[in-house]
N, C-alpha and C positions, 0 to 999 in steps of 0.2 A: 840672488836676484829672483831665483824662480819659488822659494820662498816669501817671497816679499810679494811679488804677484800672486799668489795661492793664497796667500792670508787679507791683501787688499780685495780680492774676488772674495773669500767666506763676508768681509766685514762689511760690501757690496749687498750681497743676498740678505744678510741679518738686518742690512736696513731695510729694505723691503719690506723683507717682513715685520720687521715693528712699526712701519710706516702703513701697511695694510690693517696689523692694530690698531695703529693709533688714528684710521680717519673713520676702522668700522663704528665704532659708539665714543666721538668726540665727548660726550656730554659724559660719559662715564671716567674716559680718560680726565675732564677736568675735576670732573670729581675726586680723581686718584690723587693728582696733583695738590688738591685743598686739603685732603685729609693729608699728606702728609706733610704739610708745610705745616697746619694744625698741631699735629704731632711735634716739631719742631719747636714751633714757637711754649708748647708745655714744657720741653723740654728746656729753651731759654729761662721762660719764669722760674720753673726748679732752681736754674742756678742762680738766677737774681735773688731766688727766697734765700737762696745761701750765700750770698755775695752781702744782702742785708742783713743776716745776722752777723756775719764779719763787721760789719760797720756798726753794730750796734754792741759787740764787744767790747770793738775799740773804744766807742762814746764810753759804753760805761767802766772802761781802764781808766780813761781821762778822767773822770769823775771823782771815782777813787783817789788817783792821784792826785787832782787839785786836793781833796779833803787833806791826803797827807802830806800837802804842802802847805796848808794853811799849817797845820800842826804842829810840823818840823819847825813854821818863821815861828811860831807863838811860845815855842819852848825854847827856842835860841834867844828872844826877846830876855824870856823869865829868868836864863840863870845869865844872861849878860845884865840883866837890872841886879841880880842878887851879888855880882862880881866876880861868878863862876867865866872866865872868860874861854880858859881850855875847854870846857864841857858846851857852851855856849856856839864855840867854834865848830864844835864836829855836827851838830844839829843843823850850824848854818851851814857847812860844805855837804850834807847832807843832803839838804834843802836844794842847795848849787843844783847837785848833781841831778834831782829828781826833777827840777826846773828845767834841764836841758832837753832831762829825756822826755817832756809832755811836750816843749817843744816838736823834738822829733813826730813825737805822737799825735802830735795839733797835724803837722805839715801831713802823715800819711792818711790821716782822718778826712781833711779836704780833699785831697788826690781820690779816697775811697769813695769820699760822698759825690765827688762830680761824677767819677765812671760809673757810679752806680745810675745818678739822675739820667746823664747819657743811655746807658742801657735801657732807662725804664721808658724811655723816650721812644728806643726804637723798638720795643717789644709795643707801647702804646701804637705806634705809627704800624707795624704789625699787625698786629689785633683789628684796627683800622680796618685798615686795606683786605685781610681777613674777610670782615664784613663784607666788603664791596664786592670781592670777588663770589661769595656763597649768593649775593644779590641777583649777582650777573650770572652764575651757575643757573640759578635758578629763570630767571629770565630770559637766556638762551635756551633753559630746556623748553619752555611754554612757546619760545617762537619757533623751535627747531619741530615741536610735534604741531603746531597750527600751520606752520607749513607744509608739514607731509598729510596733514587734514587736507587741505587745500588741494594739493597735485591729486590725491586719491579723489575729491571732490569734481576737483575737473575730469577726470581720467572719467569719474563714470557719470558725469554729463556727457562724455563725449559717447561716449558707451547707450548711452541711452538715448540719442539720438533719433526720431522719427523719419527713418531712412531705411530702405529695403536693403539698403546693401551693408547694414550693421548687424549685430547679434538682435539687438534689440528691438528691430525694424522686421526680423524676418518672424522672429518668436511672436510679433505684434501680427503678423501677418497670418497665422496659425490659428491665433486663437480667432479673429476673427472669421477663417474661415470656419473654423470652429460653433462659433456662432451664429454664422447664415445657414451652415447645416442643420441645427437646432433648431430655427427659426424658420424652417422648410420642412422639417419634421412637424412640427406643432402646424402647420400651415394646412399640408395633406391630411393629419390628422382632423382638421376643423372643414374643410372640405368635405372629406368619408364622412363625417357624421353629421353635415346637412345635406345627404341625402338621403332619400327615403321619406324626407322629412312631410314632402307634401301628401306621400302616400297613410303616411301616420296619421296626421291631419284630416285628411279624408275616409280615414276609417271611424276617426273618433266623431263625425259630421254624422259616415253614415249611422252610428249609433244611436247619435241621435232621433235623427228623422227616423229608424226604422223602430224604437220604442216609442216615438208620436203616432209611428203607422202603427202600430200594436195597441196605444192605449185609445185611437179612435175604434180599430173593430172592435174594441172591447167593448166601448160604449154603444155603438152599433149593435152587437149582440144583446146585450143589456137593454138598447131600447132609447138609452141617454139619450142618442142622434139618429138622424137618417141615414140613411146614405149618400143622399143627394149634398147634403150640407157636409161631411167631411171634408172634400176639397183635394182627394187622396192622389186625381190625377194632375192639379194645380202643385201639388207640392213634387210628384216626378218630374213636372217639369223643370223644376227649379233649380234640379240635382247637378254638380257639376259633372264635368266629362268622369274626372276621377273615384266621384263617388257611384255613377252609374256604372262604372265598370267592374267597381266592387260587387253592385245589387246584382249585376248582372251574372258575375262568378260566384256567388250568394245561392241563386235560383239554380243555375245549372247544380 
């Protein structure tokens, strides 16, 4: 009894585990299954290929023997026409006898030819079904990976979600701040460098005007103009704040 229990408990566990085999890679497992029913059904054909030369022996025993039965009747004919009737006799009990035995031979010929057609029927019907199932092999494997395409597909739609409280949603949240930092950098940056800008402006103003003041005393000196006509304190007055305070740190 406690043998019988011990050994129904191992035969318990063994299924398990070939049950955890057999649902890890279904698709393999059919696989295993077709190649060896495959295996099998070659194995059938071998012996049909030899089950048919059996049967083509016998056809051609029968053969033979008709030919020596025609033989035997055509020389029991000839010496019973010549009035050999002893000799005539044993050709024909001859003939008897070989006549019986193609009988025989006709009867296991049929018997060989139908099991064989039978056989080749169910190896055709085989072969068949073969087919179907490598179809279906096939078919299950392309729906069994489009579907795990699928739940992966979803899984990281779901994963990518625009939601803060995803992976996705928060890494999204990163980089944008990522990029308002950058865009606050570049901002100060353009800021800092217009200023000064009007003091730059108003140096390059006073450069002007103060080589227009330089090429009128020139001309003043020269003779060109008067003094009166220059215009030197019309044009001070025109000066911005900016640029008077340059002339004005200029003179100091």
């Amino acid at each position: 009894m406690i043998f019988k229990k011990f050994w129904s408990s191992i035969r318990a566990q063994l299924n398990k585990l070939a049950n955890v085999f057999w649902e890890a890679d279904p698709i393999a497992q059919m696989r295993y299954e077709y190649d060896r029913a495959v295996e099998e059904l070659k194995s059938g054909r071998l012996g049909l290929e030899q089950y048919r030369g059996l049967v083509e022996s016998i056809t051609r025993s029968m053969n033979a023997a008709e030919k020596q039965f025609s033989k035997l009747q055509a020389q029991a004919k000839a010496y019973l026409r010549a009035g050999d009737r002893e000799t005539a006799g044993k050709f024909a009990l001859e003939g008897q006898k070989l006549k019986t035995h193609m009988a025989e031979q006709r009867e296991q010929l049929e018997m060989h030819e139908k099991s064989y057609e039978n056989n080749l029927k169910k190896i055709q019907h085989a072969s068949k079904k073969l087919a179907e199932v490598r179809e279906k092999i096939q078919r299950y494997d392309a729906e069994l990976k489009m579907s795990e395409a699928e739940a992966e597909v979803a899984k990281l739609a779901e994963s990518f979600e625009f939601n803060v409280t995803t992976d996705f949603g928060q890494l999204e949240d990163v980089v944008q701040r990522r990029i308002d930092t950058n865009r606050g950098k570049s901002r100060v940056a353009a800021d800092l460098s217009s200023r000064g800008l009007a003091d730059i402006e108003a140096e390059e103003q006073l450069d002007i005007i103060l080589a227009e003041d330089a090429l009128k005393a020139l001309e003043i000196e020269t003779g060109v103009r008067s003094p009166e006509t220059t215009g030197i304190a019309a044009a001070e007055r025109q000066l911005g704040p900016a640029i008077k305070e340059l002339v004005d740190e200029g003179q100091s």
